[in-house]
N, C-alpha and C positions, 0 to 999 in steps of 0.2 A: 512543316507542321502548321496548321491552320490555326488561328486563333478558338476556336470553338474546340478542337481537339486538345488545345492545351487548360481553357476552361474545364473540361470534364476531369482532365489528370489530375488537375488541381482542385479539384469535388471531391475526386474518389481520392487522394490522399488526406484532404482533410476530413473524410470520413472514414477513415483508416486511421488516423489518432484519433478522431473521438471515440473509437469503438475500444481502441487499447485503453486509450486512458477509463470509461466505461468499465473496461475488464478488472483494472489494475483497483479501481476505487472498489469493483466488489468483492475483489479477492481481501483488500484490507478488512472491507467490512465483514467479510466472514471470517479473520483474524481475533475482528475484538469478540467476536460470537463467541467463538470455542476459548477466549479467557476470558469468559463470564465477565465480561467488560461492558457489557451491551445497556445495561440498565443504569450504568453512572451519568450524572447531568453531564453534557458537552463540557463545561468548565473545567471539572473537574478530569473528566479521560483527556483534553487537552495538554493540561498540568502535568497527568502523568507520563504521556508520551515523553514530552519536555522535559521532565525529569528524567525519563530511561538514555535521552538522548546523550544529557550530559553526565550520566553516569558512560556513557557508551565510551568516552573518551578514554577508560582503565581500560587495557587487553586483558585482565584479566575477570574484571567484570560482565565484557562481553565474551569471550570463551564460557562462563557459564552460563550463560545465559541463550547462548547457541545449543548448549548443550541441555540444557531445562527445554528450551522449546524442541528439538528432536526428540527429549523423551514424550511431550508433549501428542507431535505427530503421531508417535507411533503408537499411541494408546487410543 
């Protein structure tokens, strides 16, 4: 393999994660859309994620809340 051939692989891979990670940041952002999260300062939606996260630590916290968000989708 030529050095020029291994330069493009390694273009077109790192523009192959920035396109997923791209994907993945808008899918999040259409996350806080549909729970009307959109309008809060950044501090604030910060905090709260942070917050869900170490609530997320109880299985039984996160089992509902798997289950809030599927009713969620499906409406």
């Amino acid at each position: 393999m030529t050095l020029d051939r291994l330069t493009r692989m390694l273009a077109m891979k790192r523009h192959e994660e920035r396109r997923a990670d791209a994907y993945r940041k808008i899918q999040l952002g259409g996350l806080i859309v549909k729970a009307g999260l959109a309008d809060l300062p950044s501090n604030v939606l910060l905090g709260l994620l942070i917050e869900g996260r170490e609530r997320l630590r109880d299985p039984a916290v996160a089992d509902a809340l798997a289950r809030r968000g599927a009713r969620e989708f499906a409406t």
